[in-house]
N, C-alpha and C positions, 0 to 999 in steps of 0.2 A: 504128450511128449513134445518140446520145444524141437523145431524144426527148419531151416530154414534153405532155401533156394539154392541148387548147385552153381545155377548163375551168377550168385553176390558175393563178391570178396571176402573173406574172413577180416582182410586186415585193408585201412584203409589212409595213407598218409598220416602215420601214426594213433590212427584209430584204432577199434577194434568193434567188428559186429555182434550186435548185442542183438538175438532172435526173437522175430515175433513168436507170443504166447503167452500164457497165462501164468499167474502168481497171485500170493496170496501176499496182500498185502499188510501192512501193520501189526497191533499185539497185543496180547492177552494176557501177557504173564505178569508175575508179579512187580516186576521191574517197569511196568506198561506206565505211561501216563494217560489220560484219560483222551487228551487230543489223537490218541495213536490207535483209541479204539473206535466200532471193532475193525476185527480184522475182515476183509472183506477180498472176493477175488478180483483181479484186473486182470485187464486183457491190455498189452502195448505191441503196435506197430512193430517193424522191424525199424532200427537206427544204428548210427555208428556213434562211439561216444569216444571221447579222447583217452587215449591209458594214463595219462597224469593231468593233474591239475599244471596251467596254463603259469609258464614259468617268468621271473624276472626278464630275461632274454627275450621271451615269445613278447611281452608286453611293451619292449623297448622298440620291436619292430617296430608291434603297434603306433604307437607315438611316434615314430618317425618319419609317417605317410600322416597321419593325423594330431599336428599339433593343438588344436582346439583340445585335445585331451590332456594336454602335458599335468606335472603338477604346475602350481602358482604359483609364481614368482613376481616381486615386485621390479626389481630392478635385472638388465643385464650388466654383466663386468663394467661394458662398455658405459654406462649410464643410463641405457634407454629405457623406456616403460615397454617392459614383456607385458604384448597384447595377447599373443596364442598361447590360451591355458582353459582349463574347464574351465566351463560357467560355474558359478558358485552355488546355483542352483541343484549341481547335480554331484556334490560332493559335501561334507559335515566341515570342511576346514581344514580335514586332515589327509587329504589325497596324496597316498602316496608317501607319506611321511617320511618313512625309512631312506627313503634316495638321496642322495647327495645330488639337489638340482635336478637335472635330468639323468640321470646317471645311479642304478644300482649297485651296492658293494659287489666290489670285483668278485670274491668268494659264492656271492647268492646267485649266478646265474641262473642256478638250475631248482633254485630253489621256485616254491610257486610266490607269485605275487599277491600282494596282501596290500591291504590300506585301499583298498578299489573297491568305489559302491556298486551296488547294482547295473547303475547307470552306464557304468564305463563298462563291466562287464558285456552288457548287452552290446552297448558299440563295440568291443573286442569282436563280440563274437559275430556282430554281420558283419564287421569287415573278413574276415577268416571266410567269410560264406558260410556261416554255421549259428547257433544260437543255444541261448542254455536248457539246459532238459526242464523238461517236468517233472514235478514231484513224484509221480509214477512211474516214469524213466530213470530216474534217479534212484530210485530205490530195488526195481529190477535187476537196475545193473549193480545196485552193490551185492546184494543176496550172491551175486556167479550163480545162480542155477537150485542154490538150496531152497529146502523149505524149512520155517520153522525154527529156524539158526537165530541168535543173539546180533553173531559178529560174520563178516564174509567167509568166514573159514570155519565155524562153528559155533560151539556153544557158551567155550570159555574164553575168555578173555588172558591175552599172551603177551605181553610186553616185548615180544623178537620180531610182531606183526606189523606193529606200530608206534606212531609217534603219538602217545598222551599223557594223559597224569599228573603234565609238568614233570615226568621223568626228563625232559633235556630243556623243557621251558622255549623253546624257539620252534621257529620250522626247520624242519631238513629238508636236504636237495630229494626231488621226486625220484620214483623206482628205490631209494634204499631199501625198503620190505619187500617182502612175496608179495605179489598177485593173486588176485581172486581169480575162480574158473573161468571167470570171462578175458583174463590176463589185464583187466584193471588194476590198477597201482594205488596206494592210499586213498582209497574210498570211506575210510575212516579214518579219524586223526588226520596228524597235522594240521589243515586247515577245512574249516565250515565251509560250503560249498554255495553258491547262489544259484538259484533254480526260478522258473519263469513263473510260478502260482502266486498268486495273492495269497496272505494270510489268509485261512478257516481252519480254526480250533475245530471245527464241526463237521468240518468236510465229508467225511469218512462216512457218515451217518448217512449223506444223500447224495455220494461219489455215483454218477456214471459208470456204470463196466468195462465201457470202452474206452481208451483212450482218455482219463479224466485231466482236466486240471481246473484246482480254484480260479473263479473270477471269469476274465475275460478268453475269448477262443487265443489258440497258439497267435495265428495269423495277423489279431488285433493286436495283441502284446509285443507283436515281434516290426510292427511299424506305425506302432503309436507310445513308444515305449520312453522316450522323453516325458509323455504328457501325463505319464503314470505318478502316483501318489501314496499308493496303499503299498503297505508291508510287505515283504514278500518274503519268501519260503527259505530255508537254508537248512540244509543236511551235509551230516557227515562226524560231529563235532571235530573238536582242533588237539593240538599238543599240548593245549591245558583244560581238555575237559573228562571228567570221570569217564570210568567203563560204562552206568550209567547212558550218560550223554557219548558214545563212540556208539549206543549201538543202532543194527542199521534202521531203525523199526522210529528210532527219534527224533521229533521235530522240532525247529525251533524258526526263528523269523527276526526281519529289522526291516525298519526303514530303507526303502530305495537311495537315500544318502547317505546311510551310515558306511563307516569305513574303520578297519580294528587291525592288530598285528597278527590277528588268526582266522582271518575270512578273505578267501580266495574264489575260486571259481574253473570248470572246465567244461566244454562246447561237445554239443551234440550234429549231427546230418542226419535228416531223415533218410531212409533210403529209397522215397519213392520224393519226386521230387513236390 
């Protein structure tokens, strides 16, 4: 039984404590793809993980303290060459697309942020003082506590739960659905999520018990993460992907510069420092 410390917060600066213990991870059922098998148990840490994916708003902070991130611009009004913006190195071209300038549609504040590669996500997330979960953390915390479930709430897929399908074609503002038992918010649909593993289709096969992740340790990734190259992990699917692809057992991956209208991202703390 998951259990955790009377000393640790349940809820943490809009976080929420997600208990160490063990789960089963991955799938076997017919819906499985082959990268998702098998199913094998993990054991994670205790962490706190954000209850929504990291919003238009939350991102503009960002950029505010850190223009080297902005999107790209050639010109300002005024005529001068806009120096402060990603390097081009660590975006596809399309950083950020959606915004007018610096500046997201007044209506999406609370929508999550999209058209952000990995890159930027990782820089979000050490400046927050946080960093993105592991595939294994990631998937603990969408389960809320079941076992054996398709989707965070069960077994069927519910269109009142979620945003996908292309039933509304866009993101919506976060918290619109129910929460999982861990009181996380769209942990599937809406938007793909970026998680710190390098691609392995294989992983699963020679996963660690404890604490796993593809590729490099947490600590390497999380401050050499610039110098990173290989594909990395992404769970959750978005507002236009099948029940299929929403459920929580599925994986998929991009490029560390890729950037899309339906891949987002949200920040974990460990709870031990």
């Amino acid at each position: 039984m998951e259990q955790h410390a009377p000393s640790i917060p349940l809820e943490k600066d809009d976080m929420v404590l997600i208990p160490a213990g063990e789960f089963q991870m991955g799938s076997d059922d017919r819906d499985a793809f082959n990268d998702e098998k098998p199913i094998h148990t993990v054991f994670v840490d205790a962490f706190y993980m954000d209850k929504y994916p990291v919003t238009n708003a939350q991102f503009k902070n960002f950029l505010n303290e850190n223009p080297q991130w902005r999107k790209p611009l050639k010109w300002y009004e005024s005529g001068k060459i806009d120096i402060a913006k990603i390097a081009r190195k660590y975006h596809d071209g399309e950083h950020l697309k959606h915004w007018n300038r610096y500046v997201y549609l007044r209506k999406e504040a609370d929508h999550p942020v999209t058209w952000v590669s990995w890159y930027a996500a990782m820089a979000y997330s050490q400046w927050a003082g946080k960093r993105l979960p592991t595939e294994a953390e990631w998937e603990k915390a969408a389960r809320g506590g079941l076992t054996g479930e398709k989707y965070p709430w069960g077994s069927t897929i519910d269109a009142s739960y979620l945003n996908f399908d292309a039933n509304i074609s866009k993101t919506t503002a976060v918290g619109k659905y129910p929460p999982n038992n861990y009181g996380l918010y769209d942990m599937i649909g809406n938007v793909y999520e970026w998680c710190l593993d390098k691609w392995n289709k294989y992983f699963y096969v020679q996963s660690p018990q404890d604490n796993p992740i593809a590729g490099d340790s947490i600590l390497y990734v999380v401050e050499n993460f610039t110098d990173i190259k290989s594909s990395r992990v992404m769970r959750g699917g978005s507002c236009v992907s099948t029940p299929q692809n929403v459920r929580v057992a599925y994986r998929s991956r991009n490029t560390p510069r890729y950037t899309c209208f339906n891949i987002g991202f949200r920040c974990v703390m460990p709870v031990k420092p």
